[in-house]
SERO-4910 file (N, C-alpha, C, O; in steps of 0.05 Angstrom, whole numbers):
BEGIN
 pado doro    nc1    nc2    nc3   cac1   cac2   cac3    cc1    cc2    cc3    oc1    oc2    oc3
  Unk    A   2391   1646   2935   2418   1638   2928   2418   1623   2902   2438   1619   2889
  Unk    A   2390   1614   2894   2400   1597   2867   2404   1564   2875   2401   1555   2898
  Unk    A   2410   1549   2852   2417   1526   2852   2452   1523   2868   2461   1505   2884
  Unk    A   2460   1536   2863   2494   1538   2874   2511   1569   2875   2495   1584   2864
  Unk    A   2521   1576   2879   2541   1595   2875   2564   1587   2876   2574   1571   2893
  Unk    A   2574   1598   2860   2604   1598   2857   2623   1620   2873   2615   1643   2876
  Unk    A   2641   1613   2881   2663   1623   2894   2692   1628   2893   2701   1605   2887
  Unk    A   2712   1644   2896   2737   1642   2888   2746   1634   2916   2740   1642   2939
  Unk    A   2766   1614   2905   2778   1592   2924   2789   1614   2953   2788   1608   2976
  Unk    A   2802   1651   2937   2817   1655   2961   2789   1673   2985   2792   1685   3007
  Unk    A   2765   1667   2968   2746   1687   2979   2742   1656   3009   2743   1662   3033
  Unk    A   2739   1633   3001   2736   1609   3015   2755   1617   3032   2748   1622   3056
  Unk    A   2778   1619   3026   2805   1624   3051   2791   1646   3073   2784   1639   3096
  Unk    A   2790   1666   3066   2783   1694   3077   2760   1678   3095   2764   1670   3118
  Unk    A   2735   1675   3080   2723   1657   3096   2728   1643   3128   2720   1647   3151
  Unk    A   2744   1626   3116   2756   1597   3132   2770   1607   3156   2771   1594   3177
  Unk    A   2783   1637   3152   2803   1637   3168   2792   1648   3201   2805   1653   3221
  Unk    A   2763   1649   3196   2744   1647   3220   2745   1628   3230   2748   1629   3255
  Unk    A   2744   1610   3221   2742   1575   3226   2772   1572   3240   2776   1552   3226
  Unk    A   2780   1573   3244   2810   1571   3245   2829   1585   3238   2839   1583   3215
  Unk    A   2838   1600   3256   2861   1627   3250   2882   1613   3241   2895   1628   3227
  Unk    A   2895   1589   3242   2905   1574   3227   2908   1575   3195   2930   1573   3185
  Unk    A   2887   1579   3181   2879   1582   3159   2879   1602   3148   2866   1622   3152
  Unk    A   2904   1595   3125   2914   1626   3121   2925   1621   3081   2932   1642   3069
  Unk    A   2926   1608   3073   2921   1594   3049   2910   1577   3036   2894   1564   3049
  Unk    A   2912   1571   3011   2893   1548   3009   2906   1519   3007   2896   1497   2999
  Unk    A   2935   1527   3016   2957   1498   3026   2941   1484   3052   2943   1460   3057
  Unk    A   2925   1503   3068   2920   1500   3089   2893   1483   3090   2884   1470   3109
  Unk    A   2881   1485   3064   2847   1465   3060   2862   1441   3053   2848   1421   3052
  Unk    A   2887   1437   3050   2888   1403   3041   2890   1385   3066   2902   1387   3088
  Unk    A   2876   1368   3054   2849   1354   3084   2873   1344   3102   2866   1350   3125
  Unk    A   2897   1333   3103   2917   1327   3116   2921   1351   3131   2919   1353   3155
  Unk    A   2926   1363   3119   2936   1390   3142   2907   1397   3154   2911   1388   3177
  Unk    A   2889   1404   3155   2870   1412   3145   2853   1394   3176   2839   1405   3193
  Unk    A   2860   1366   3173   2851   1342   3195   2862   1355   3217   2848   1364   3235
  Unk    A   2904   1355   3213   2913   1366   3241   2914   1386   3251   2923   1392   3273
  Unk    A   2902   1405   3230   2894   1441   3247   2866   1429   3271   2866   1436   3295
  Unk    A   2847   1414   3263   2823   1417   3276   2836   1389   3309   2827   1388   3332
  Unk    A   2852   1374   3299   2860   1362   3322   2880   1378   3350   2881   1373   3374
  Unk    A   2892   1396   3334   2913   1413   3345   2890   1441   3368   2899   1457   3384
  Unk    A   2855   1437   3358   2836   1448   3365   2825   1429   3386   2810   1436   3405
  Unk    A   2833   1403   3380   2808   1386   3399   2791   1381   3383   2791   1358   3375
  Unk    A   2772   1397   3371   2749   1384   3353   2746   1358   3354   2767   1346   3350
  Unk    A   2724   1343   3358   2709   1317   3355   2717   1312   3326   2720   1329   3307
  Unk    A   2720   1281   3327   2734   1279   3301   2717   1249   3295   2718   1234   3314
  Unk    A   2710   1244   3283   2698   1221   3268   2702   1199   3245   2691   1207   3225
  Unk    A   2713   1176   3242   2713   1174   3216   2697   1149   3204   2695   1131   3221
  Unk    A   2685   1143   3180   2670   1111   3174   2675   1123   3142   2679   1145   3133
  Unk    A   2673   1086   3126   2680   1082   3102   2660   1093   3091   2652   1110   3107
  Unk    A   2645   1093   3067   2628   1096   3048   2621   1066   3049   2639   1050   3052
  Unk    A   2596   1058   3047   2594   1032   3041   2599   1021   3011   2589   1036   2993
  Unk    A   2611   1003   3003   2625    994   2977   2644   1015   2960   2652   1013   2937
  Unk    A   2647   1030   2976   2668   1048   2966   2691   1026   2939   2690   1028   2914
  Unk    A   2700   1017   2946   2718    999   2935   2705    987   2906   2710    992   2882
  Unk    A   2689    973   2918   2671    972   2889   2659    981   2866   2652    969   2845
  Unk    A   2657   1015   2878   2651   1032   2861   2673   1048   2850   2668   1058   2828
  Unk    A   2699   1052   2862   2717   1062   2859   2737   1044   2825   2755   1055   2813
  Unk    A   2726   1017   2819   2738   1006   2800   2707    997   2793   2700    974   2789
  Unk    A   2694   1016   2792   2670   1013   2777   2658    986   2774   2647    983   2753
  Unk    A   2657    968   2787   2636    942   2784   2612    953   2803   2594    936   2802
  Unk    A   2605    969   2816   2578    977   2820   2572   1008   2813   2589   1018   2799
  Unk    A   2558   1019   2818   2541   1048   2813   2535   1051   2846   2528   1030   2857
  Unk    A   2537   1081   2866   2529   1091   2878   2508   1111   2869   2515   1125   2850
  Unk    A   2493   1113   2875   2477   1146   2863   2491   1173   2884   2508   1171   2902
  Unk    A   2479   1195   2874   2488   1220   2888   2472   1225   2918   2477   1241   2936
  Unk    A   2456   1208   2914   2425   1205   2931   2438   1186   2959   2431   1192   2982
  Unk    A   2457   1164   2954   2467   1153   2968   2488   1164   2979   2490   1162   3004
  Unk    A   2503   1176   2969   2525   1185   2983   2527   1204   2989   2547   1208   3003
  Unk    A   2510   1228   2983   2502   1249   3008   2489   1236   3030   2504   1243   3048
  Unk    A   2475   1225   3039   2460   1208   3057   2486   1196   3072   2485   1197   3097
  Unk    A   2508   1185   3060   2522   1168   3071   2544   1188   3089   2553   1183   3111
  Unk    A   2550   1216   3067   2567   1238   3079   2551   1252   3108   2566   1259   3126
  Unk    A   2528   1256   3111   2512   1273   3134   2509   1257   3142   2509   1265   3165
  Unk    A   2506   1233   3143   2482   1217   3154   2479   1229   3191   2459   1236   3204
  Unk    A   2519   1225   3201   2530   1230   3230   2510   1269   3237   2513   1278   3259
  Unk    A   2502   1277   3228   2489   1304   3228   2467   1308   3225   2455   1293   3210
  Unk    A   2452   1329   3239   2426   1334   3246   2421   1353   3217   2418   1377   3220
  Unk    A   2422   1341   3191   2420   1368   3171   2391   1365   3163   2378   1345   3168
  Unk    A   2381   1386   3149   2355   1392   3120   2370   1399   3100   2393   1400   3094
  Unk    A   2342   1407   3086   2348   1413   3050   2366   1440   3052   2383   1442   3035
  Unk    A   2365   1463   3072   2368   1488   3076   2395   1490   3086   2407   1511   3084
  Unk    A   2407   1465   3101   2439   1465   3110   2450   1482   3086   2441   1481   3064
  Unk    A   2474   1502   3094   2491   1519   3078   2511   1505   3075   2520   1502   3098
  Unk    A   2527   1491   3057   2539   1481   3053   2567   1497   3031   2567   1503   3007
  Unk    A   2585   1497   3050   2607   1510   3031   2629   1481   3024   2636   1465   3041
  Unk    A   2637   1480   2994   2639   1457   2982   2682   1468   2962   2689   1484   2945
  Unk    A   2692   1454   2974   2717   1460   2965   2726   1424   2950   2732   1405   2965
  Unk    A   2724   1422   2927   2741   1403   2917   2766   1397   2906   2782   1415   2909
  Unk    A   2774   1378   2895   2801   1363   2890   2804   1392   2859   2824   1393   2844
  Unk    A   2791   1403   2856   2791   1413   2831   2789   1454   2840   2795   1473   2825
  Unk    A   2781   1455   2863   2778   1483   2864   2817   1495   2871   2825   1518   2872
  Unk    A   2830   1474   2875   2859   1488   2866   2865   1487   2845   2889   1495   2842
  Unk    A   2855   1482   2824   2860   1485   2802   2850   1504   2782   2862   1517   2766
  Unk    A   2820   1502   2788   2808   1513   2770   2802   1544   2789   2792   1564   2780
  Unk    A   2808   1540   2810   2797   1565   2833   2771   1571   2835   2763   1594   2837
  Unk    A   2752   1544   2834   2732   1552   2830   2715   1524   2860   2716   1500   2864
  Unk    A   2697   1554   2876   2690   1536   2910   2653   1540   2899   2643   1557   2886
  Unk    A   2645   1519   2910   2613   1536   2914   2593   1533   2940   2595   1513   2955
  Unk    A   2578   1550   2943   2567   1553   2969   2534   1550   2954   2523   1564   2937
  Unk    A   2523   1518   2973   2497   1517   2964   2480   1504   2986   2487   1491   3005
  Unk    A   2451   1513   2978   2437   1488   3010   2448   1461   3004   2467   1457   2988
  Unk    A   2433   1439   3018   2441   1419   3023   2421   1398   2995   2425   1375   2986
  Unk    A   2404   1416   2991   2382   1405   2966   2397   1406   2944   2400   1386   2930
  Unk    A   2410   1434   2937   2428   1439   2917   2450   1412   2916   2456   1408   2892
  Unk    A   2460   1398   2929   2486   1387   2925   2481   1372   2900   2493   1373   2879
  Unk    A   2465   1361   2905   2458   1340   2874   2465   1355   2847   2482   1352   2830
  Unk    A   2445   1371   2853   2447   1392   2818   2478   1398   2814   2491   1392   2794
  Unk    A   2483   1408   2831   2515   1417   2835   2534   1389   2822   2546   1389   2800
  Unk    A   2533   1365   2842   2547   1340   2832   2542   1337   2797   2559   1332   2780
  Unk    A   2510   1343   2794   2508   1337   2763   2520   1357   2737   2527   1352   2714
  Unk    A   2519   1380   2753   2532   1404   2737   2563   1408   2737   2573   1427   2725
  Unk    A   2577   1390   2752   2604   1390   2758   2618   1371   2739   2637   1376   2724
  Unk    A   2603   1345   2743   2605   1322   2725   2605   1328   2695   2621   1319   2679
  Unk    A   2581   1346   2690   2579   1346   2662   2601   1374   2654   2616   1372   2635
  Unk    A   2601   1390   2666   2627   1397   2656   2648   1399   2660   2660   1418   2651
  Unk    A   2663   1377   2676   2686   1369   2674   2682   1336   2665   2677   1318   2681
  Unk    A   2685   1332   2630   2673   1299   2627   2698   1291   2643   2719   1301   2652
  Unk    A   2685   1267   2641   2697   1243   2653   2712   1238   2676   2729   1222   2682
  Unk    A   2700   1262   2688   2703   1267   2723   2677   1267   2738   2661   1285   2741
  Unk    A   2677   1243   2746   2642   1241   2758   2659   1259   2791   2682   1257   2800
  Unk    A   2633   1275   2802   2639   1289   2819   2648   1278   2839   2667   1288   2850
  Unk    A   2636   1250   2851   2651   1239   2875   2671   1217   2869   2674   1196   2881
  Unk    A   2684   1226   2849   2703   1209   2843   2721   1202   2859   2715   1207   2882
  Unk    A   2747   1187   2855   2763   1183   2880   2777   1209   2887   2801   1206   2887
  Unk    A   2770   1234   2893   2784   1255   2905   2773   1260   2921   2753   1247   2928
  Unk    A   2783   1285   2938   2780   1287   2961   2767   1320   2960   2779   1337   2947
  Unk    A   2741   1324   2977   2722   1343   2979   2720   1354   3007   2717   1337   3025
  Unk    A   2720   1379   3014   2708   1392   3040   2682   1397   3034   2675   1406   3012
  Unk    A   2660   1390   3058   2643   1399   3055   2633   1418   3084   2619   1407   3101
  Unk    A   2641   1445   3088   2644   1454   3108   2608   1464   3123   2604   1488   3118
  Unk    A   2589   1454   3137   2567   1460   3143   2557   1478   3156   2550   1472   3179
  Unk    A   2553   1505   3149   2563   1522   3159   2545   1534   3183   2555   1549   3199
  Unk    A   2519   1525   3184   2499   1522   3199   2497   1503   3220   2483   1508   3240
  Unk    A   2513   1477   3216   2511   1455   3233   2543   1462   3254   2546   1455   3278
  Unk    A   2557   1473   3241   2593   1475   3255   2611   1458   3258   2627   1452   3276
  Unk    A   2603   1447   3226   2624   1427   3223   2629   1420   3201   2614   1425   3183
  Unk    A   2648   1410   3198   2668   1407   3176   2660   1366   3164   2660   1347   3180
  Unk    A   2653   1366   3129   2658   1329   3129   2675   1336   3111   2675   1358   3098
  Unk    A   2695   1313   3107   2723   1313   3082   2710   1288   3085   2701   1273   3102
  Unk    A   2714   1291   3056   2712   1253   3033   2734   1258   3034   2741   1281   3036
  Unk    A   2756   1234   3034   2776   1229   3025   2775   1211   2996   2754   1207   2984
  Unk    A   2791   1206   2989   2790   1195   2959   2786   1161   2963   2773   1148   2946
  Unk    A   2798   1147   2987   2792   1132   2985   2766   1123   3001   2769   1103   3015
  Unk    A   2734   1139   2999   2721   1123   3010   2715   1136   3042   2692   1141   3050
  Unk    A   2744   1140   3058   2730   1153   3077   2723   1179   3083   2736   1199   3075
  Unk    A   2702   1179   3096   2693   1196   3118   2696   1218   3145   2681   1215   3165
  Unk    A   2714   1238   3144   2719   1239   3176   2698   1264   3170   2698   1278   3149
  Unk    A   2678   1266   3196   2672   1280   3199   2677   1299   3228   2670   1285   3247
  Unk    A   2684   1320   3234   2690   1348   3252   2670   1365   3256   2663   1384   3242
  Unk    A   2661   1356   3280   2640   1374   3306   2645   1389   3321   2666   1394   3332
  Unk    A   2620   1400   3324   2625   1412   3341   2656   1440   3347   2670   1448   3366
  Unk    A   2654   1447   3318   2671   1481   3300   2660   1496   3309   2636   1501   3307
  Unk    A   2686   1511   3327   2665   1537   3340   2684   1550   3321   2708   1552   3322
  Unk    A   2659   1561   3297   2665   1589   3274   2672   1613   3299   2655   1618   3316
  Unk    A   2699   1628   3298   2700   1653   3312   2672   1676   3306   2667   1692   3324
  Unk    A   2660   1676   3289   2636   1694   3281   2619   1677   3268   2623   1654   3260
  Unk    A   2594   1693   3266   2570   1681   3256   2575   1680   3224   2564   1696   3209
  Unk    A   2588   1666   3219   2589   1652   3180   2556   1647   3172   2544   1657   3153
  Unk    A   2546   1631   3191   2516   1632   3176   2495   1653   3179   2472   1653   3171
  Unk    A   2511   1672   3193   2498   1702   3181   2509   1721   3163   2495   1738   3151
  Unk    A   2536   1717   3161   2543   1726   3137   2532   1719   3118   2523   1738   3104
  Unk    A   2527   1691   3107   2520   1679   3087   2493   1684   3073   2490   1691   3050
  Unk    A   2470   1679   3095   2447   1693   3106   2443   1720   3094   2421   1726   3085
  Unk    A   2463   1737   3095   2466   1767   3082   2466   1765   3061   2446   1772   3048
  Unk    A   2488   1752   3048   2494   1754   3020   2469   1735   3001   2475   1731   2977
  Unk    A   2452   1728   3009   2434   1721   2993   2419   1733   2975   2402   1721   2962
***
């Protein structure tokens, strides 16, 4: 697969709409709606801050990328090899999703950053990071939190699709 792949936002929909027949646009990934499709499911639902979120958010400290993936899985049994499909504050815009292991996220955060300046990747917006091997869904929210969604029963095997297209 590479360091990352890229994806078109409505190929993510088509995707998704395994995940949730619900899911039928990409009005439908914004994490608000997005929270009450998987509650309206039952799905296990989770949520915790970022630690110093606040602090880093008006910049008097530095998180690394090292920390805050750690801080996003931590609730999950993942490796370097987790499939990770990645929708941000920016793939409605730019229509651009990517699907990478879990090793990749870093490179990805750094390749995101540098070309969009002065948008560090975990900035205060809000990110899906849908796991597509583990069956579950984490959203950053912008401010800091965390909810993470267990225990996603995908209608079909996504991580054999994915698995294929390698």
């Amino acid at each position: 697969m590479g360091i990352f792949e890229k994806l078109e936002l409505k190929e993510v929909v088509e995707l998704l709409k395994n995940f949730n027949e619900k899911i039928n646009s990409k009005s439908d990934l914004i994490p608000e709606s997005l929270i009450a499709k998987c509650q309206d499911k039952k799905y296990h639902i989770e949520k915790h801050f970022i630690k110093n979120w606040n602090l880093f958010e008006i910049g008097e400290i530095d998180i690394s990328y090292e920390e805050i993936i750690g801080q996003l899985f931590y609730k999950l049994k993942v490796d370097d090899r987790s499939i990770v499909l990645v929708v941000l504050d920016s793939s409605f815009l730019n229509n651009e999703c990517y699907q990478v292991n879990l090793s990749g996220l870093i490179d990805l955060a750094e390749h995101h950053t540098s070309e969009y300046e002065n948008s560090d990747f975990f900035g205060p917006f809000d990110h899906l990071f849908f796991l597509i091997d583990k069956n579950a869904l984490v959203i950053m929210h912008h401010e800091g939190v965390v909810i993470t969604i267990q225990e996603v029963n995908f209608k079909h095997n996504l991580k054999e699709e994915f698995e294929n297209a390698e």
